[in-house]
C-alpha angles and dihedrals in degrees: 000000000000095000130159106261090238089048093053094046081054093059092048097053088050100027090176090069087076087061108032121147108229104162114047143181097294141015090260092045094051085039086058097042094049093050096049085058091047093049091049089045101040120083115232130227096025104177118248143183090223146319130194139159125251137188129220129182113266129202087243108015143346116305118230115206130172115221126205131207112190116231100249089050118143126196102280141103111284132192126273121239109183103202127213120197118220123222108130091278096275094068146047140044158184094317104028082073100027087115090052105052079050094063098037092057085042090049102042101031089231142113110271122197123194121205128214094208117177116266134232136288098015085059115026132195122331101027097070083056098047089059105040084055089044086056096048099050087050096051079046105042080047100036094122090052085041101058096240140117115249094202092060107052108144117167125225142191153151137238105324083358091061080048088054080046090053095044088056108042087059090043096050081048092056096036088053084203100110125026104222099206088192148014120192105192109199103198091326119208100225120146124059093198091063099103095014119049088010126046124197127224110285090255101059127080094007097135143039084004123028136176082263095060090044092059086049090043093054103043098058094057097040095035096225136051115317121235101043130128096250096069111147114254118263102018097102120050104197087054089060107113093212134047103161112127104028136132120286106263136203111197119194126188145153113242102238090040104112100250103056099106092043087046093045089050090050098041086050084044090060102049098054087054088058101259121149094243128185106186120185124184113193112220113235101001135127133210115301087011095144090056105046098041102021093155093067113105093235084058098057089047091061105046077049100060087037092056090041092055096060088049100055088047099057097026098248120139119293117228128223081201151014110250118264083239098061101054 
């Protein structure tokens, strides 16, 4: 396989990685194992301005979001960054991805706010959506109280929570209620048919996530097979029929992570529908690649383009490096 040196010497310092479970018997067990990995990967005490819980009306109960203030933040505005944690929509929360929301504010300079949506398959499409959009209108009905910029609201995700990114920012477009002014889709899970109805080369998506876990992934949100033609609308973004007038958007991936091709169609797609599109693909990494070895150089070139992007997009300072404190 086709790895980054310092990747595979990661795989050979922690062998079980190749064959991590990630996806159990049941949705807690899966829940337990995936944030066991998260707490081994993650770095702790990560230094922040502040961070606090809030709390948002939701369409079927309270919204819990953690909000994150960097360290060398004054007393304006900032932009508002609407996080969406990954974990194949059925995993993952506000504190399997605390670190990261630490390093992303430090990083960008911006507010970052984090979102508890409910998870698959207890709640299934389109519950996880109606949150997160619920979440959304209220940051942005409240954005003065809030400290952020209404005029900068960009949203942001990884893995199923980029796919979460991507279902809102054509939601809030057809909505017309909130203008999303940026998505940053780290390695978006994005299309139900990867895995099912189309199969990568052997040598992609054989580890961490794999076409099995896909199928699980997406059948817990949609509540039947993935890959068929019923799909609801607007469930899976890469099945939508028309992109024009979305966010700019800026897509990362490794190029044996099992979304690249998906990631690469949607990232082409939006550009023929006129849609200011970055797209990075990562030689020689695999999903989740920039958590579980951040140190690698091709890590910390990738955090880097993800973090340049925003700024360009909002005009804040671009960065030759991520800050020492922030690795």
């Amino acid at each position: 396989m086709p790895l980054d040196p310092v990747i595979s010497a990661l795989f050979e310092r922690f062998p079980n990685l190749l064959t991590y479970r990630v996806w159990e018997k049941t949705p807690q067990e899966a829940r337990d194992a995936y944030r066991q990995l998260c707490n081994a990967s993650e770095p702790k005490d990560i230094a922040i301005g502040k961070s606090e819980n809030l709390e948002a009306p939701g369409p079927a109960r309270p919204l819990v979001l953690r909000a994150y203030t960097p360290v060398a933040a004054g007393g304006a505005p900032l932009t508002a960054i609407v996080y969406f944690h990954g974990g194949g929509f059925v995993r993952g929360d506000l504190d399997t991805h605390d670190a990261l929301c630490r390093t992303l504010a430090n990083e960008s300079g911006c507010r970052i706010f984090s979102v508890d949506y409910r998870l698959a398959p207890e709640t299934r499409f389109p519950g996880s959506l109606e949150d997160n959009y619920a979440a959304l209108k209220w940051l942005y009905d409240n954005a003065e109280e809030l400290g952020a910029d209404r005029s900068r609201f960009a949203l942001a995700g990884e893995s199923a929570g980029g796919g979460h990114a991507a279902m809102l920012a054509i939601a809030a477009r057809d909505r017309g209620e909130v203008p999303v002014m940026f998505q940053s889709l780290v390695y978006p899970m994005l299309d139900d048919r990867t895995g099912s109805m189309r199969q990568p080369p052997a040598h992609i998506g054989t580890f961490l996530w794999t076409r099995e876990y896909n199928r699980q992934g997406w059948n817990a949100l949609l509540g039947k097979s993935p890959g068929g033609s019923d799909a609801p609308a607007g469930s899976v973004p890469s099945r939508v029929d028309n992109l024009a007038g979305l966010a700019p958007a800026w897509i990362g991936v490794g190029s044996l992570d099992l979304f690249v091709d998906e990631d690469v169609e949607y990232a082409r797609r939006l550009i023929n529908a006129g849609v200011s599109t970055e797209l990075l693909v990562t030689p020689g990494a695999y999903h989740g690649f920039d958590v579980l070895a951040p140190d690698a150089s091709i890590s910390k070139q990738f955090k880097l383009a993800r973090y340049n992007s925003l700024a360009r997009a909002f005009g804040l300072k671009q960065l030759e490096s991520i800050p020492e404190t922030n690795r």
